[in-house]
N, CA, C and O of each residue as an XYZ file, in Angstrom:
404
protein
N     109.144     94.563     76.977
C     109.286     93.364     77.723
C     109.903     93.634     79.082
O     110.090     92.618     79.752
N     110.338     95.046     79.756
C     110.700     94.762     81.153
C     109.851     94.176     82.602
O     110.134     94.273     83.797
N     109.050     93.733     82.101
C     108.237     93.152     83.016
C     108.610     91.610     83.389
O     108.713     90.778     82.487
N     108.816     91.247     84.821
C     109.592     90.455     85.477
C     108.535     88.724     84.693
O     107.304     88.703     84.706
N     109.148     87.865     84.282
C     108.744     86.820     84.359
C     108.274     85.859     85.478
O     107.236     85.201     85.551
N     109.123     85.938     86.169
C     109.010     84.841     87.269
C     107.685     84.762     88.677
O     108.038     84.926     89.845
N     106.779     84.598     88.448
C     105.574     84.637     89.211
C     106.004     84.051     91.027
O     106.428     82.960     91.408
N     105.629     85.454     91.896
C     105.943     85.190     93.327
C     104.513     84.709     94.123
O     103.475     85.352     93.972
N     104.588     83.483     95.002
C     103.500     82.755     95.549
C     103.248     83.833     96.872
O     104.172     84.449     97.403
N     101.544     83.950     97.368
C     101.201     84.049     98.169
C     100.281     83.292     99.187
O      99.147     83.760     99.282
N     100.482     82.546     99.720
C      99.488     81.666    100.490
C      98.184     82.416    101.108
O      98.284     83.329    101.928
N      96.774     81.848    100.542
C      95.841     82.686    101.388
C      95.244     81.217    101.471
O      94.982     80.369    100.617
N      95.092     81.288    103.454
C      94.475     80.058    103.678
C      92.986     80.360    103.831
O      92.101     79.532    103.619
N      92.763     81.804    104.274
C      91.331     81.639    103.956
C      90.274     81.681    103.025
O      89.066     81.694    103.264
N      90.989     81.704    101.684
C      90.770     81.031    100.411
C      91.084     79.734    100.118
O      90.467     79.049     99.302
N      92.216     79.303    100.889
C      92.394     77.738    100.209
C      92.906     77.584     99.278
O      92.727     76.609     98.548
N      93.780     78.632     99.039
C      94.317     78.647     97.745
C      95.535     79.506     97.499
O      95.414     80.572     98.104
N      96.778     79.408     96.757
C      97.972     80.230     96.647
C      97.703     80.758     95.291
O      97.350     80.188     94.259
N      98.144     82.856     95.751
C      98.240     83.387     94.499
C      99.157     83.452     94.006
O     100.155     83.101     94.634
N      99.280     83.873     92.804
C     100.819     84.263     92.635
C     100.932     85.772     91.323
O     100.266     85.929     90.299
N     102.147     86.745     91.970
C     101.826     87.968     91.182
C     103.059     88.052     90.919
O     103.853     87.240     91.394
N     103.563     89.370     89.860
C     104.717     89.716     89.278
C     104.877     90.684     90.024
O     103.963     91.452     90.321
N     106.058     90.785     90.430
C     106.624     92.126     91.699
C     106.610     92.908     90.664
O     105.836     93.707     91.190
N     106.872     93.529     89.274
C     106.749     94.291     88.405
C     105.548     94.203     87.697
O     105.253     93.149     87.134
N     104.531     95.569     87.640
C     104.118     94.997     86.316
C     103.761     96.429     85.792
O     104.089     97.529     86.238
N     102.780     95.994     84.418
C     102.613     97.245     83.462
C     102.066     98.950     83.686
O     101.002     99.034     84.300
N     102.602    100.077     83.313
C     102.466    101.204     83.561
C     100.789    101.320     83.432
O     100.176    101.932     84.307
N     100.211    100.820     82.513
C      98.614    100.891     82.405
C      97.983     99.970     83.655
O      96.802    100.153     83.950
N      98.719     99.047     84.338
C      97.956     98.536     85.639
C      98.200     99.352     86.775
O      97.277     99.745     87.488
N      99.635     99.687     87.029
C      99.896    100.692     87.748
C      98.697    101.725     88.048
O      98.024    101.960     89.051
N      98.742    102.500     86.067
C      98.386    103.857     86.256
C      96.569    103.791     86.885
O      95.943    104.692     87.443
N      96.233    102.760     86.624
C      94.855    102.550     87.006
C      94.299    102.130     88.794
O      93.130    102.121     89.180
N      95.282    101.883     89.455
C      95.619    101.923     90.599
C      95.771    103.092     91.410
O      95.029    103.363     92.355
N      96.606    103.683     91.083
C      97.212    105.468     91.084
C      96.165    106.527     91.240
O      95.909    107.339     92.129
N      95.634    106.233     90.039
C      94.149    107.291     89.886
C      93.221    106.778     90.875
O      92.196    107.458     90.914
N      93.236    105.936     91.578
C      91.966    105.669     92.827
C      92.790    106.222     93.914
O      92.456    107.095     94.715
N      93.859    105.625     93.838
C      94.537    106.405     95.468
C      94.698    107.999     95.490
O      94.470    108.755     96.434
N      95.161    108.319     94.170
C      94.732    109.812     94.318
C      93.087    110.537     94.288
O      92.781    111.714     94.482
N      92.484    109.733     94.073
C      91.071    109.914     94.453
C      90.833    110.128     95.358
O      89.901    110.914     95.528
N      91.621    109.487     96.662
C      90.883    109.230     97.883
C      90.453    107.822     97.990
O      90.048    107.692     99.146
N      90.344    106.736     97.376
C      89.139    105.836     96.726
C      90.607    104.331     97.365
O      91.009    103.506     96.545
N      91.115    104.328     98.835
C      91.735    103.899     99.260
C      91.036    102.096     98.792
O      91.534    101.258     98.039
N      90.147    102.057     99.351
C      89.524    100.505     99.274
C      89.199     99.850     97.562
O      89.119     98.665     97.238
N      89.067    101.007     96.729
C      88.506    100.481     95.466
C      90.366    100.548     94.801
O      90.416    100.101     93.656
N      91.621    100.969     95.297
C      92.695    100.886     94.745
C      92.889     99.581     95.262
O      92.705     98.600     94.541
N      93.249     99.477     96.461
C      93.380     98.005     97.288
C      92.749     96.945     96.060
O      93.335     96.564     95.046
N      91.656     96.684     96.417
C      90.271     96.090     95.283
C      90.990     95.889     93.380
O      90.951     94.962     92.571
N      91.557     97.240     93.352
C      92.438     97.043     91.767
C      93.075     96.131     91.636
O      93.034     95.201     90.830
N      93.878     96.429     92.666
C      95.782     96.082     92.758
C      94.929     94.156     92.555
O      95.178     93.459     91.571
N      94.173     93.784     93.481
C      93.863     92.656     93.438
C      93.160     91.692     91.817
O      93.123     90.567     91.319
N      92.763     92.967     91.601
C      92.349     92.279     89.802
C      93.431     92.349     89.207
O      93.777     91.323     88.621
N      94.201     93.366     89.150
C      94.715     93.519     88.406
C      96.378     92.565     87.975
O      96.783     92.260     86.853
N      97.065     92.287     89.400
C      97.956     92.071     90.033
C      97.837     89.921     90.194
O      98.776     89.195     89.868
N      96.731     89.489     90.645
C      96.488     88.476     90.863
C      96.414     87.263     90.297
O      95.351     87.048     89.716
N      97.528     86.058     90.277
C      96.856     85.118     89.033
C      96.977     83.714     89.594
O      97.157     83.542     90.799
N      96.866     82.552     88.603
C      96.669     81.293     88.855
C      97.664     81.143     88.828
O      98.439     82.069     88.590
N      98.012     80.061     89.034
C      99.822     79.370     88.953
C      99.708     79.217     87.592
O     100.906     79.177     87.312
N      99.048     79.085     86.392
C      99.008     79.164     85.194
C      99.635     80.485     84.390
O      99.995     80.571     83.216
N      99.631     81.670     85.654
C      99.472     82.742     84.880
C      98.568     83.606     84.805
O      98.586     84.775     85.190
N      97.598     82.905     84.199
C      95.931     83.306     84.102
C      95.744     84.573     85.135
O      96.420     84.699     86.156
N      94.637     85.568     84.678
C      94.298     86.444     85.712
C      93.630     85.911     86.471
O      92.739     85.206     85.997
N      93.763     86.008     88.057
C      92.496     85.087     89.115
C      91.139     85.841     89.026
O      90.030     85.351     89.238
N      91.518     87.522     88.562
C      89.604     88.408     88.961
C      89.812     88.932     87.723
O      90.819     89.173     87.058
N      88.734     89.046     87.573
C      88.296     90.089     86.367
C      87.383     91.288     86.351
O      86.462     91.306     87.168
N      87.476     91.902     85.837
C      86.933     93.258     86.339
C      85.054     93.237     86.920
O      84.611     94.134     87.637
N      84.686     92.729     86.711
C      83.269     91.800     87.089
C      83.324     91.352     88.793
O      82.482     91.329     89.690
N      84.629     91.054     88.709
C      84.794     90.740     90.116
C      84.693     91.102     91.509
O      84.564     90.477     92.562
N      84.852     93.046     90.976
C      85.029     93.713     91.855
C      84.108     94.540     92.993
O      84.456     95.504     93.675
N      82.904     93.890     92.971
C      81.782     94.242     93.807
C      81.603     93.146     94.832
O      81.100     93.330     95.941
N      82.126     91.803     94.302
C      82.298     90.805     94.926
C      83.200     90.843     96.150
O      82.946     90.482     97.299
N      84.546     91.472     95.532
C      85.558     92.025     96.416
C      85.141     92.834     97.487
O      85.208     92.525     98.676
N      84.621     94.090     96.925
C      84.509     94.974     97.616
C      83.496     94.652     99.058
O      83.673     95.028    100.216
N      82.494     93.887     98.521
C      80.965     94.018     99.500
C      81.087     92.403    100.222
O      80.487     92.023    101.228
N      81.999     91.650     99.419
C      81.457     90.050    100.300
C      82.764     89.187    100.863
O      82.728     88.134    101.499
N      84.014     90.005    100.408
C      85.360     89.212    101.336
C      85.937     90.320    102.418
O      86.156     91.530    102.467
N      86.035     89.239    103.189
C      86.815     89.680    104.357
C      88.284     90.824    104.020
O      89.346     90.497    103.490
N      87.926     92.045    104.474
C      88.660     93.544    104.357
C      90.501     93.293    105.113
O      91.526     93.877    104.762
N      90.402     92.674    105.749
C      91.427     91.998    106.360
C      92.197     91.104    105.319
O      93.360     91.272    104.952
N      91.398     90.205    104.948
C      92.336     89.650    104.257
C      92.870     90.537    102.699
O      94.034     90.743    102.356
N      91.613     90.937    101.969
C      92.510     91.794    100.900
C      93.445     93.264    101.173
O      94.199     93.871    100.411
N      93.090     93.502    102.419
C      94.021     94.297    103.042
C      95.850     93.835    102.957
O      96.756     94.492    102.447
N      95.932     92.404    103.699
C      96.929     92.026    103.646
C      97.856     91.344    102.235
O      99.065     91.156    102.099
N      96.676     91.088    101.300
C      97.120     90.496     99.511
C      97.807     91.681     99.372
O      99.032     91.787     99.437
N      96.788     92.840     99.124
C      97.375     94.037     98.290
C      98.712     94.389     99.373
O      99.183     95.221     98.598
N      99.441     94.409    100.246
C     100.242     94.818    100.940
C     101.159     94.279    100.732
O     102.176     94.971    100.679
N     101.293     92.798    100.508
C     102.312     91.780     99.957
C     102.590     92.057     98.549
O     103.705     92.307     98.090
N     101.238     91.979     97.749
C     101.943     92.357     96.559
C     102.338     93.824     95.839
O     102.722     94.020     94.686
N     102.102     94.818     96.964
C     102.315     96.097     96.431
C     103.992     96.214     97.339
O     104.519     97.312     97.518
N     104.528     95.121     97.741
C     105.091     95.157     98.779
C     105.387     96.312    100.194
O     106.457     96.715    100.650
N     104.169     96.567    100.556
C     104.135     97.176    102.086
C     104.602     96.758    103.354
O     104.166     95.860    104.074
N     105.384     97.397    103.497
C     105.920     96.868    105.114
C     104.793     96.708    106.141
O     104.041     97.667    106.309
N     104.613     95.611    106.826
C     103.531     94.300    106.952
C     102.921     95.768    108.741
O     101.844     96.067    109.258
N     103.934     96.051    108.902
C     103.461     97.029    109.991
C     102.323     98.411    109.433
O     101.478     98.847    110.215
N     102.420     98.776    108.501
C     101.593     99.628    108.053
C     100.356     99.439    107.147
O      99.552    100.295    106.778
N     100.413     97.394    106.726
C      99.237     96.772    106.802
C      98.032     96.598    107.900
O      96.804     96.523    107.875
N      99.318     96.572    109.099
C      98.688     96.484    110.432
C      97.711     97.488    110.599
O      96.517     97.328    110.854
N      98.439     98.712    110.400
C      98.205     99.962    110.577
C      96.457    100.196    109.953
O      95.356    100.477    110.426
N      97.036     99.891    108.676
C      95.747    100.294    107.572
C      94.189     99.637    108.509
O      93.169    100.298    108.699
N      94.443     98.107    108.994
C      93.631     97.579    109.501
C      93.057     97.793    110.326
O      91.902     97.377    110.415
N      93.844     98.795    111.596
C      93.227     99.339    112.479
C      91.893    100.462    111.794
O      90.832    100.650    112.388
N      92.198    101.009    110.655
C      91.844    101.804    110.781
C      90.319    101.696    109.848
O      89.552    102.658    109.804
């Protein structure tokens, strides 16, 4: 049970909608994250963190693994750039960064 209860809001207006994620969560979501960035596989970890990490104000997961081609090929790179940065908590300057690049 060390995994944080209390669900933290993110406002995405160009969804129209607030997420909300656990600043902690499980070694098997982690570890599945991990293994893409050590891949190399920068955009499909980003893309994880967002299934994996992401939910309704219910709780509920917002993506499901189905989701992730959707992610990858039809939303704006900018914006899941900046989700995964908030909730992986990245200092918002090296979000910047990522974006340039």
């Amino acid at each position: 049970t060390g995994v944080q209860t209390c669900a933290l809001p993110i406002c995405v207006d160009e969804w129209d909608t607030t997420i909300y994620f656990y600043p902690t969560t499980p070694l098997r979501d982690e570890s599945s994250i991990l293994k893409l960035q050590n891949e190399g596989k920068t955009v499909e970890a980003l893309v994880q963190s967002l299934i994996v990490k992401c939910r309704n104000a219910d709780g509920s997961k917002m993506f499901a693994a189905a989701d992730r081609v959707t992610l990858m090929n039809e939303v704006d790179p900018k914006v899941i750039i900046r989700i995964a940065g908030q909730i992986n908590g990245v200092d918002m300057d090296t979000v910047e960064e990522i974006e340039k690049n």
